[in-house]
mmCIF file of the N, C-alpha and C atoms, coordinates in Angstrom:
data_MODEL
# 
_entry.id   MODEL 
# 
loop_
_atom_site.group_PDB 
_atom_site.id 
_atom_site.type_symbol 
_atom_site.label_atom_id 
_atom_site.label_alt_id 
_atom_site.label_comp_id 
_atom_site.label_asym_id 
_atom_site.label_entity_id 
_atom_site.label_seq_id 
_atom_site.pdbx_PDB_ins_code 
_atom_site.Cartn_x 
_atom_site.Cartn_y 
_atom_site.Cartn_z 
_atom_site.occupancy 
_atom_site.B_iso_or_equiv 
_atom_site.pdbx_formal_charge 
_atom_site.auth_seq_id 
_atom_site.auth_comp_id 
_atom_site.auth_asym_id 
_atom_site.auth_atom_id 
_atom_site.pdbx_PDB_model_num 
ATOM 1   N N  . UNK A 1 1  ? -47.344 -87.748 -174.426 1.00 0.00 ? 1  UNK A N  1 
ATOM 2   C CA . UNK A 1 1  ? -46.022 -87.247 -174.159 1.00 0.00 ? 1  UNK A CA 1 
ATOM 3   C C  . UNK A 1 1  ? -45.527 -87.778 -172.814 1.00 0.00 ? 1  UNK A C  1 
ATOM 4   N N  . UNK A 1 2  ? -46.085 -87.357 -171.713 1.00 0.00 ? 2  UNK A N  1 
ATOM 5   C CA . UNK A 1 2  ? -45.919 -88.031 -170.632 1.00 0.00 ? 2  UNK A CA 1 
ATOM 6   C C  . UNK A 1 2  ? -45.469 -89.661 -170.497 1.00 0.00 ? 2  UNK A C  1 
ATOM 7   N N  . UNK A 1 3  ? -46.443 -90.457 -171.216 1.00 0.00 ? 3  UNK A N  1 
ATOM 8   C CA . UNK A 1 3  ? -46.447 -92.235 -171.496 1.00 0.00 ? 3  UNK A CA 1 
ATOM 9   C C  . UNK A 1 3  ? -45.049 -91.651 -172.238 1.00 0.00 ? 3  UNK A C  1 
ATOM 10  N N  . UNK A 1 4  ? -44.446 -90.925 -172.792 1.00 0.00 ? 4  UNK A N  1 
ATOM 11  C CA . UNK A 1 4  ? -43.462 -91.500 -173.946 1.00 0.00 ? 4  UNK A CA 1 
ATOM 12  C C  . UNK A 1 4  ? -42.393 -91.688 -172.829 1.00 0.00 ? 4  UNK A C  1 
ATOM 13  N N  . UNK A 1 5  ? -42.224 -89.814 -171.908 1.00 0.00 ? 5  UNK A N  1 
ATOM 14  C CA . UNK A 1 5  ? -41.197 -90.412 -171.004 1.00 0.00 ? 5  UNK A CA 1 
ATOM 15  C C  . UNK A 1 5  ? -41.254 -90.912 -170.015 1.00 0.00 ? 5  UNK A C  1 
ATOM 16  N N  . UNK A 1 6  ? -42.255 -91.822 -169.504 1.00 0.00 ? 6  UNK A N  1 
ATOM 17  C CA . UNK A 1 6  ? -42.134 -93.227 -169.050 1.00 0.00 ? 6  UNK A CA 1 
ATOM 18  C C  . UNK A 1 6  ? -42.017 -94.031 -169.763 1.00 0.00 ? 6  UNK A C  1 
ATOM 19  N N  . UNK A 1 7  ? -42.213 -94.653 -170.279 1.00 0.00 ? 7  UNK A N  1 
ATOM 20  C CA . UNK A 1 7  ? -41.743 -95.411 -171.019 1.00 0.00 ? 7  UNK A CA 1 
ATOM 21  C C  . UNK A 1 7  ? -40.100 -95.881 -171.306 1.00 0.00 ? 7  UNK A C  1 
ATOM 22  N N  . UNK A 1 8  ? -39.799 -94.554 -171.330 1.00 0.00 ? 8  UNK A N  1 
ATOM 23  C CA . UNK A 1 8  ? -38.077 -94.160 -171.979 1.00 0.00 ? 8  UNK A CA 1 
ATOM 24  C C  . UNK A 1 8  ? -37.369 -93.620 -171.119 1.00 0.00 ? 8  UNK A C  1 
ATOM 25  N N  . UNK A 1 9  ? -37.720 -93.625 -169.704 1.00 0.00 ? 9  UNK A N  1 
ATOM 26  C CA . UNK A 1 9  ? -37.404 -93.157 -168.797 1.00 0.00 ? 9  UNK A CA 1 
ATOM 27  C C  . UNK A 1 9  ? -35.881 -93.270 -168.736 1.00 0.00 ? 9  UNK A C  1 
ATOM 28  N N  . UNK A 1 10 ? -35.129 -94.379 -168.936 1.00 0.00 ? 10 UNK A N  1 
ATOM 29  C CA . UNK A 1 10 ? -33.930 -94.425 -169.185 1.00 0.00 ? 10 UNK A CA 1 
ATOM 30  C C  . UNK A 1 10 ? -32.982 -93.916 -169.998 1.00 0.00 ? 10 UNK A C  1 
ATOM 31  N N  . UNK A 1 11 ? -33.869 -93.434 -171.132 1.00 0.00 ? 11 UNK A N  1 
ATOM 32  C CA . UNK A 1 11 ? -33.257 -93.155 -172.333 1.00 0.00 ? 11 UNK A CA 1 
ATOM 33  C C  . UNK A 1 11 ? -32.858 -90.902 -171.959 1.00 0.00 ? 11 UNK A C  1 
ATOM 34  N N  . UNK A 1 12 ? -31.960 -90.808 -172.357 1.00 0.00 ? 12 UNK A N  1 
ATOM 35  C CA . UNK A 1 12 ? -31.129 -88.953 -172.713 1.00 0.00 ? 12 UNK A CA 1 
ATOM 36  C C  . UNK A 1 12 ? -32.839 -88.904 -173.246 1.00 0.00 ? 12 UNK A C  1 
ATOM 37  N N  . UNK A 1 13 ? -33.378 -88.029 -171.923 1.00 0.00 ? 13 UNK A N  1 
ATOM 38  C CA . UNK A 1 13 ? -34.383 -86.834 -172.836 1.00 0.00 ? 13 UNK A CA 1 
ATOM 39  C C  . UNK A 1 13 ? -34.107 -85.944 -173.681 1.00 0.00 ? 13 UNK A C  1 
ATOM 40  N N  . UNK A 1 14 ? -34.791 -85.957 -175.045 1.00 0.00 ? 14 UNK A N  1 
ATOM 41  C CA . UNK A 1 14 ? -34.134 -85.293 -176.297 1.00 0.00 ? 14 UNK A CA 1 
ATOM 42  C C  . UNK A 1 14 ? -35.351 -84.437 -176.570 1.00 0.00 ? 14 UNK A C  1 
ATOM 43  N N  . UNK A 1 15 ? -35.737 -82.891 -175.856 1.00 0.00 ? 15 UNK A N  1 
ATOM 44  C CA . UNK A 1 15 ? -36.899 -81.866 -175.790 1.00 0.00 ? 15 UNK A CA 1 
ATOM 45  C C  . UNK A 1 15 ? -37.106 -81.429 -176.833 1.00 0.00 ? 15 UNK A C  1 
ATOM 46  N N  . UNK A 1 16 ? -35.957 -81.161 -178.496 1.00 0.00 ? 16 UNK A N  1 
ATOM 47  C CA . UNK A 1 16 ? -36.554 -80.691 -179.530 1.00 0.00 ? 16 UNK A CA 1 
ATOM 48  C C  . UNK A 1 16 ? -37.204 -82.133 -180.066 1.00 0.00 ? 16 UNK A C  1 
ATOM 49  N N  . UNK A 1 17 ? -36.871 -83.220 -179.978 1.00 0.00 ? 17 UNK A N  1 
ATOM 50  C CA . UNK A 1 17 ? -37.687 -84.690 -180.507 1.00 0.00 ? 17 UNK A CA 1 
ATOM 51  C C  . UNK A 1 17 ? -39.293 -84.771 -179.577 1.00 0.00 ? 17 UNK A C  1 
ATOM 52  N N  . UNK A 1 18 ? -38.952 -84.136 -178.776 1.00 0.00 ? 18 UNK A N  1 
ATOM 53  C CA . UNK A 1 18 ? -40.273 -84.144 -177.830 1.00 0.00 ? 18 UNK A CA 1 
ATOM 54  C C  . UNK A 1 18 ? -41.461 -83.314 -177.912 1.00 0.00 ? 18 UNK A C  1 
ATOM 55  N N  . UNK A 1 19 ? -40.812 -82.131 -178.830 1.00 0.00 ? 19 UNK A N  1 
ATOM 56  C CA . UNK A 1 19 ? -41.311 -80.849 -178.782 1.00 0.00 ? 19 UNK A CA 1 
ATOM 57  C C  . UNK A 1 19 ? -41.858 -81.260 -180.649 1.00 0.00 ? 19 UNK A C  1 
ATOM 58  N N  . UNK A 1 20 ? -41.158 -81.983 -181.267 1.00 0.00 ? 20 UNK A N  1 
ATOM 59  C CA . UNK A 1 20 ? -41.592 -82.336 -182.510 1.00 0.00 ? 20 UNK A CA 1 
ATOM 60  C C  . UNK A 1 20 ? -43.161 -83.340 -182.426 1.00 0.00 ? 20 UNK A C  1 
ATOM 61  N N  . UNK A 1 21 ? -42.733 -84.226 -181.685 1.00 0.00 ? 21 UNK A N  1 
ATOM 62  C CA . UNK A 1 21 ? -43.512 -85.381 -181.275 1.00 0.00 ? 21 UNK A CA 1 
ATOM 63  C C  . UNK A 1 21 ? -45.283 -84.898 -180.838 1.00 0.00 ? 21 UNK A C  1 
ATOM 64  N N  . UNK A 1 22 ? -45.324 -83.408 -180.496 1.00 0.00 ? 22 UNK A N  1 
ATOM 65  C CA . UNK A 1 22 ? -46.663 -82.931 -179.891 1.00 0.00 ? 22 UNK A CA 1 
ATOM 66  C C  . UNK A 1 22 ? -46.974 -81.585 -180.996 1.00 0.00 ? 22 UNK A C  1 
ATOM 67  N N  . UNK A 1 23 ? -45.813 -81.653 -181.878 1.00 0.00 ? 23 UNK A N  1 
ATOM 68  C CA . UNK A 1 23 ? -46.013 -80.103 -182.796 1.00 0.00 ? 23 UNK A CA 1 
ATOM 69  C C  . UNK A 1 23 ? -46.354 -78.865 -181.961 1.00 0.00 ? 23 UNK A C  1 
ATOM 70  N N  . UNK A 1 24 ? -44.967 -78.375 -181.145 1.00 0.00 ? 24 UNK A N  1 
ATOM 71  C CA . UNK A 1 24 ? -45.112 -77.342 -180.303 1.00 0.00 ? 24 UNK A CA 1 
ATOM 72  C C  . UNK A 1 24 ? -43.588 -77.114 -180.135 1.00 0.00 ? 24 UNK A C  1 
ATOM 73  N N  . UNK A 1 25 ? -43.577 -75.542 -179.966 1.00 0.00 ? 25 UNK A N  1 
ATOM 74  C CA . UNK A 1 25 ? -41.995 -75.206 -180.153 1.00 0.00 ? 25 UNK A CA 1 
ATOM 75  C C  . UNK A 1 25 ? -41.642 -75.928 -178.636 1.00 0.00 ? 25 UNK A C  1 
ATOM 76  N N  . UNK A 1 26 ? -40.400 -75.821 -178.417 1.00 0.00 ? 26 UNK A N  1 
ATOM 77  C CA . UNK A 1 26 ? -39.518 -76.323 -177.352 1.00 0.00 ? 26 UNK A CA 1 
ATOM 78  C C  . UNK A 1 26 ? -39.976 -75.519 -176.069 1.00 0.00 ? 26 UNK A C  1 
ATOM 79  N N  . UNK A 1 27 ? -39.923 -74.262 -176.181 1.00 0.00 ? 27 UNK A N  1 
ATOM 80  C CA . UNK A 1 27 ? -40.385 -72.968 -174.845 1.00 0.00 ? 27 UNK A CA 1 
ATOM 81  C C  . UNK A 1 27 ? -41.731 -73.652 -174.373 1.00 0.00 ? 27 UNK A C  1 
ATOM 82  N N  . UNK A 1 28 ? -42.548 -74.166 -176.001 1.00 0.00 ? 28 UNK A N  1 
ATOM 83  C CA . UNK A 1 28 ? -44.286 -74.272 -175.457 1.00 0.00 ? 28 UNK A CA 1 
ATOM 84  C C  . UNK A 1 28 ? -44.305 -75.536 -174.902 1.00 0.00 ? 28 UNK A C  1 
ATOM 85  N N  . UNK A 1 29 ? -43.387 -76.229 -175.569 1.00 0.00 ? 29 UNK A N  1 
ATOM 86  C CA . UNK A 1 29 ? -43.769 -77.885 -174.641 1.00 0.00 ? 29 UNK A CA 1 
ATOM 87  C C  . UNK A 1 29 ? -43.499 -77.530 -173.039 1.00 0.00 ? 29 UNK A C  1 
ATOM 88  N N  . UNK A 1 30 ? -41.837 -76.708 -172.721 1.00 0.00 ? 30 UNK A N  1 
ATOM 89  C CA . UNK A 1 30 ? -41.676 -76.508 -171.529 1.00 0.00 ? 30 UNK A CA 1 
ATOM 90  C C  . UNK A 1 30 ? -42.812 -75.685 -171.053 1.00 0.00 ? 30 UNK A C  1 
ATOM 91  N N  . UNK A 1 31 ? -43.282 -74.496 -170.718 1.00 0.00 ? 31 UNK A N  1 
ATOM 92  C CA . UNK A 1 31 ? -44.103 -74.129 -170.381 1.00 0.00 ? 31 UNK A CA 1 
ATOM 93  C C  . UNK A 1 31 ? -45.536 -74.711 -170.295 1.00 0.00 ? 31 UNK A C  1 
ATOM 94  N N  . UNK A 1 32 ? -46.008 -75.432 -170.671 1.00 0.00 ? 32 UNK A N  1 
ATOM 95  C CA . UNK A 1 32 ? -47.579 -76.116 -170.884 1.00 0.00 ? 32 UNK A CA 1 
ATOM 96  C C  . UNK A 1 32 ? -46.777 -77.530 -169.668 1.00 0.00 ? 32 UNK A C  1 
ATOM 97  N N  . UNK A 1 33 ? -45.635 -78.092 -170.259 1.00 0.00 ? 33 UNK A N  1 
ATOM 98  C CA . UNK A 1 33 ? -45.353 -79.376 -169.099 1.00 0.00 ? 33 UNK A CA 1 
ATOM 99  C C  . UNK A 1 33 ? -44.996 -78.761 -167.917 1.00 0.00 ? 33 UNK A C  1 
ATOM 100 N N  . UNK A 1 34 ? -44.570 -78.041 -167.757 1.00 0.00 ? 34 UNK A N  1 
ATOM 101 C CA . UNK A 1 34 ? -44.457 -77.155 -166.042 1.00 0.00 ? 34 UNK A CA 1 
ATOM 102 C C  . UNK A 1 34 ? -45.570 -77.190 -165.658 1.00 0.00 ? 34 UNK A C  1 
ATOM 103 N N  . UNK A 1 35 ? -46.499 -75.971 -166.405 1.00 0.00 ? 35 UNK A N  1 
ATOM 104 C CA . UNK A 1 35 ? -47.912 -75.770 -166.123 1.00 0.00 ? 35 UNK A CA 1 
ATOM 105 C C  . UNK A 1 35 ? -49.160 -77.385 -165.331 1.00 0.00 ? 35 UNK A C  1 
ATOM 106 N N  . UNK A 1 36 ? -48.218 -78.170 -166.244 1.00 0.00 ? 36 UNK A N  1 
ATOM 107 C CA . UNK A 1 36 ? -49.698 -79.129 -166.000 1.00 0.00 ? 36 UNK A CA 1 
ATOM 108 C C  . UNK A 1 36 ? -48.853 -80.230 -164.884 1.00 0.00 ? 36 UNK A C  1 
ATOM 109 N N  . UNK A 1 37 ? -48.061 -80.332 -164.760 1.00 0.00 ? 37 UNK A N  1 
ATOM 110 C CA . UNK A 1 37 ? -47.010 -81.047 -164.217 1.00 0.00 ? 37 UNK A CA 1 
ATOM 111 C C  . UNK A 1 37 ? -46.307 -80.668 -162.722 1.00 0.00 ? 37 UNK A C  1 
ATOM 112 N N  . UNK A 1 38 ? -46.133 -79.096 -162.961 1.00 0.00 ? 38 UNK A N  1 
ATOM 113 C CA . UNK A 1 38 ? -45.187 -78.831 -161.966 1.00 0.00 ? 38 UNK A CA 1 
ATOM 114 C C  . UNK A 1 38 ? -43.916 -78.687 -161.851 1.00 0.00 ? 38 UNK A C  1 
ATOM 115 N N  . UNK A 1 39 ? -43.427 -79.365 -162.843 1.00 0.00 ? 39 UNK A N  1 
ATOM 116 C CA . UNK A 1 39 ? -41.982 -80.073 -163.214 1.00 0.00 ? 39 UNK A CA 1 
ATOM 117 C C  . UNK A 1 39 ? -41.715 -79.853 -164.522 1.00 0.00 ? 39 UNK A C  1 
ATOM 118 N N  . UNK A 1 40 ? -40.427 -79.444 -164.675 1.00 0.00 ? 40 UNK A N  1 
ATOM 119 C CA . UNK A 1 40 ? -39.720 -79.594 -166.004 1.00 0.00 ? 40 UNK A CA 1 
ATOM 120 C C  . UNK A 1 40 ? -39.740 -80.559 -166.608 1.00 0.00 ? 40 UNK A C  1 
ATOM 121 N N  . UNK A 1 41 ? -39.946 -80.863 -167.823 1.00 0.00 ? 41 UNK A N  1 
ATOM 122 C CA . UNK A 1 41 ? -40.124 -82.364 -168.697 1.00 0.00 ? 41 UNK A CA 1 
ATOM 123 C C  . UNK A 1 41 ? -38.417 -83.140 -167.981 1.00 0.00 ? 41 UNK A C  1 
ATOM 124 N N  . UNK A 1 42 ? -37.557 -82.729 -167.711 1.00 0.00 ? 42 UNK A N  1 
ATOM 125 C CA . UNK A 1 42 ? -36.652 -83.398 -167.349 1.00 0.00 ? 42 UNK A CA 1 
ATOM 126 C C  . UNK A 1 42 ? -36.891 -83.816 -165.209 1.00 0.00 ? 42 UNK A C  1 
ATOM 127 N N  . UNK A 1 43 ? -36.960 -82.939 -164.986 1.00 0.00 ? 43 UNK A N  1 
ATOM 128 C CA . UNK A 1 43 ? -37.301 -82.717 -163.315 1.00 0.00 ? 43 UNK A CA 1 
ATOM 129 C C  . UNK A 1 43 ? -38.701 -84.505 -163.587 1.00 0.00 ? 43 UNK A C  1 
ATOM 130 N N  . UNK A 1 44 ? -39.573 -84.290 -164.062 1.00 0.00 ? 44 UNK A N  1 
ATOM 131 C CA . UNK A 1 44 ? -40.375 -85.352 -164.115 1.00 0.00 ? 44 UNK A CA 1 
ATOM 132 C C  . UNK A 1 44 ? -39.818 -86.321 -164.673 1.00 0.00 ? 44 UNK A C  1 
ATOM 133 N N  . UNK A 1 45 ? -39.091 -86.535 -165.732 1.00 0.00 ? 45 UNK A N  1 
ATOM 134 C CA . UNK A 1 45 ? -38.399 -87.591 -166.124 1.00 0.00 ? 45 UNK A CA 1 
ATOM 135 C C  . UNK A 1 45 ? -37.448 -88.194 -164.641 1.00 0.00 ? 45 UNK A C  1 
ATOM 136 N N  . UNK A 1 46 ? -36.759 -87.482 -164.415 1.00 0.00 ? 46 UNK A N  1 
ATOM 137 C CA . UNK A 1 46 ? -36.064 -87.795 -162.660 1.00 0.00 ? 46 UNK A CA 1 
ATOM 138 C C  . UNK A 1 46 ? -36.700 -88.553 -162.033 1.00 0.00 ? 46 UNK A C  1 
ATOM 139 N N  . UNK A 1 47 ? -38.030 -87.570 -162.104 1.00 0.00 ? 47 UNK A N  1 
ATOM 140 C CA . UNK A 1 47 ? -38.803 -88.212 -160.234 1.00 0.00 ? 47 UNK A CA 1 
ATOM 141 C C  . UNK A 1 47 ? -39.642 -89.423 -161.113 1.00 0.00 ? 47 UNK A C  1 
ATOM 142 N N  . UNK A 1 48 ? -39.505 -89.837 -162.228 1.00 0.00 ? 48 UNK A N  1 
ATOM 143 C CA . UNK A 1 48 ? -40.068 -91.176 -162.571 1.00 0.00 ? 48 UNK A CA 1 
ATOM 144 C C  . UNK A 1 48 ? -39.186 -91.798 -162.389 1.00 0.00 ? 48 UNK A C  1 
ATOM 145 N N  . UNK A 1 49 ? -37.638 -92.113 -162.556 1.00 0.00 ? 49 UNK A N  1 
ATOM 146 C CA . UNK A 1 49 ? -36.891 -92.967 -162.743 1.00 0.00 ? 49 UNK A CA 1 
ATOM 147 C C  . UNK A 1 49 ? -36.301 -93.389 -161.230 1.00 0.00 ? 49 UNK A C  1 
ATOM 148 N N  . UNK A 1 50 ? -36.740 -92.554 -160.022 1.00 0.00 ? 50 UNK A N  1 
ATOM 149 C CA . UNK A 1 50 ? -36.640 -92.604 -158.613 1.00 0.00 ? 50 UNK A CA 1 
ATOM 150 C C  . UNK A 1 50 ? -37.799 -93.307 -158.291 1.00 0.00 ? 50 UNK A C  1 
ATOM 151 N N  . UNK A 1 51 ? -39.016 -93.416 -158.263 1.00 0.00 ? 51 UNK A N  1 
ATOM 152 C CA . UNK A 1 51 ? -40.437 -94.314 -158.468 1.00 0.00 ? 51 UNK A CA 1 
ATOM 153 C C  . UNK A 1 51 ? -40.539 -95.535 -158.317 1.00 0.00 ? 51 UNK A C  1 
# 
């Protein structure tokens, strides 16, 4: 998940495609990517595309 949004770093983060992509509701992707991250799947998408 992470590699995807690097990868796509440019690309509109789309969290229910993201949340499909790991088979986890939208709340659980956010919560587990905070958790392990620190950062909102978007907040980290940011501080990659500043990098």
């Amino acid at each position: 998940m992470i590699t995807k949004i690097k990868d796509d770093f440019a690309e509109k983060l789309d969290i229910p495609d993201l949340a499909k992509l790991v088979s986890m509701s939208e709340s659980s992707l956010y919560h587990n990517f905070k958790k392990i991250t620190t950062m909102s799947p978007l907040q980290f998408q940011k501080n990659t595309s500043v990098a």
